[in-house]
N, C-alpha and C positions, 0 to 999 in steps of 0.2 A: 504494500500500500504506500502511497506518495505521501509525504509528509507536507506537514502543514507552512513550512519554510520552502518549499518547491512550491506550494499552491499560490502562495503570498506572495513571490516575485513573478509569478507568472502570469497574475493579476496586477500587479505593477508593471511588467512588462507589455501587456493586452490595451491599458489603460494609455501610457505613456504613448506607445505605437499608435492610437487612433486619434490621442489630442495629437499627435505630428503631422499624422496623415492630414485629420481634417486644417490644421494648420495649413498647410503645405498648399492643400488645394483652394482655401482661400486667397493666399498670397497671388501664386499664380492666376488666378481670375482678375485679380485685383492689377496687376502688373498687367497682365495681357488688355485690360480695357485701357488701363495708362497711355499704354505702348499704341493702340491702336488710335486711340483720341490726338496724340503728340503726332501719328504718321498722318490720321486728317489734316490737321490744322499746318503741316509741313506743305503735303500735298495741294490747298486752298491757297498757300503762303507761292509756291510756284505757277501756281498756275496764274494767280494774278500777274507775277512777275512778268511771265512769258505774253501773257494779254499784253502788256501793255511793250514790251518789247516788238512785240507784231504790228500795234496800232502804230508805235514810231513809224514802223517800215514801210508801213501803207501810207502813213503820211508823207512818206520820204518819195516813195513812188509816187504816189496822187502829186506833189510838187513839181518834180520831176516831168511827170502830161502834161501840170498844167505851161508850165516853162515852154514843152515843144507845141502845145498848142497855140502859143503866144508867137510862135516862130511865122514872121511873113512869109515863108514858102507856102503854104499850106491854104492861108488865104488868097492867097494872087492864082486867078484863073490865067494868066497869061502862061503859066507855066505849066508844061504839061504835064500829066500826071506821071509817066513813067520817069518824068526827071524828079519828082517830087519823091517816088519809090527811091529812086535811087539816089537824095541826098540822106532819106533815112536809113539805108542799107550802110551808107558810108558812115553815118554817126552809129550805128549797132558794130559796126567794124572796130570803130576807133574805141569805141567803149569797154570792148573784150582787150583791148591792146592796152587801155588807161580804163578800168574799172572806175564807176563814180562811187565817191565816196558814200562809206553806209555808216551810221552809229551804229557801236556795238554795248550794250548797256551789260 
């Protein structure tokens, strides 16, 4: 028969084991909501970022039309249109050769 000193740690040891366990699994819950709330608000935190780095660009571009739209070739019917293709073909030329500047944020 088991003695009563084998029962009494085994019951300390039963007891001990399940406030850890259930410990354990709180933390963890607790830490994984942490963890996921801090990658939302990272996540929100980037993407505004990247919004608004896009809208520069669009603004950069949209400047940029507006600029070649301002350009009197484009209005003068005296000129014809295949010369008109091809002073834009000549400025897409030069612009891969001299890239126009872009912000980088």
């Amino acid at each position: 028969m088991k003695s009563i000193k084998f029962k009494v740690v085994l019951l300390f040891f039963v007891v001990v084991f399940l406030v850890t366990a259930t410990m354990g699994i709180i933390t963890i819950n607790i830490v994984s909501e942490a963890m996921m709330e801090d990658a939302r608000y990272d996540m929100q935190q980037i993407a505004e970022i990247e919004a608004k780095n896009l809208s520069s660009r669009i603004d950069i571009d949209l400047e940029y039309i507006e600029a070649l739209a301002q350009n009197g070739i484009i209005h003068d019917t005296a000129i014809a249109d295949d010369k008109k293709n091809g002073f834009f073909l000549l400025k897409k030329h030069n612009e891969q050769v001299i890239p126009r500047f872009r912000l980088q944020t």
